[in-house]
N, C-alpha and C positions, 0 to 999 in steps of 0.2 A: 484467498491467497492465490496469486499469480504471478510469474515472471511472465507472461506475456502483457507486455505495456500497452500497444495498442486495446486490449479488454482489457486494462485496468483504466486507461481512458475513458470507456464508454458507461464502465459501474459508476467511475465518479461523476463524470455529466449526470449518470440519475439518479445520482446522491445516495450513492454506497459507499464503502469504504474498501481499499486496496492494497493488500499489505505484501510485500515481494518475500521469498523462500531466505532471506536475509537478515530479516526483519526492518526492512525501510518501507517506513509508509506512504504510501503515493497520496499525493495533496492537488489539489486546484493548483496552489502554488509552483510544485513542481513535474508536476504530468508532462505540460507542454516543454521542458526541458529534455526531459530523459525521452519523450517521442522528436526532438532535433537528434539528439546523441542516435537513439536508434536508424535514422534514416538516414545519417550520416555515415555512420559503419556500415547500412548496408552498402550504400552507393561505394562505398573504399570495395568490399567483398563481392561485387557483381564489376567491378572494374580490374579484380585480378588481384587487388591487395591481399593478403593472409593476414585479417587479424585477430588470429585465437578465437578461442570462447570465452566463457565466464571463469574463472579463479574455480578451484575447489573448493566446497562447499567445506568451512571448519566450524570446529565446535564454538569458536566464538560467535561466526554468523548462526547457529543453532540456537545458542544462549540469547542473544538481539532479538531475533525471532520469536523466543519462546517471551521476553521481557515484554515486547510491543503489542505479542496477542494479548497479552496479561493484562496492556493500559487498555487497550480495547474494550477485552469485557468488560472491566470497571468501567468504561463509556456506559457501554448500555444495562447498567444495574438499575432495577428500577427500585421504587422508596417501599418495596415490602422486601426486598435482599434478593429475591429470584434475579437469574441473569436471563435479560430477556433478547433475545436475536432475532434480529429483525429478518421480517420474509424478504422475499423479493416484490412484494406488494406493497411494502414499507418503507417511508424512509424515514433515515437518522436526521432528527432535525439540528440544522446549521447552529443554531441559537445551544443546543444538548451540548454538541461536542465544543465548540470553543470553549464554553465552560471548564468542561472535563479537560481539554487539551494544556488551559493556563493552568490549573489544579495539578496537573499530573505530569507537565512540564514536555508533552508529546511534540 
């Protein structure tokens, strides 16, 4: 879990998985989005713009959060019911989560 995008960029090149204090999951698909928005803001924020921070954290982002860790683990349940978490030695194979992702609608 991280709101810092730029590491959650670098888990997912090595095939981790990245899930923000929100509960939205960072993807191949949308990494290199949310790192334009990032470096967009800052350049407004280092040119004197003022643009706020993040919203406050509410119990629906709480409730998302706690729903996406939830598909998560059922990603990596393996076929005797243990939930098994992968090291940092490990990775989640590409071919596992699609599976899991159509199934669980992520």
């Amino acid at each position: 879990m991280t709101s810092d995008i730029p590491l959650a960029s670098e888990v997912i090149e090595k095939g981790g998985l990245a899930l923000n204090p929100r509960g939205e999951l960072y993807t191949k698909e949308n990494i290199r989005e949310r790192l334009n928005m990032r470096d967009f803001m800052e350049s407004l924020r280092s040119s004197g713009i003022s643009t706020g921070g993040p919203a406050a954290l509410h119990p629906r982002d709480i409730q998302a959060f706690a729903n996406q860790l939830d598909k998560l683990l059922l990603v990596t349940v393996n076929k005797s019911g243990r939930v098994k978490i992968p090291s940092h030695h490990q990775k989640v194979r590409n071919s596992d989560l699609r599976l899991d992702k159509q199934r669980l609608n992520i």
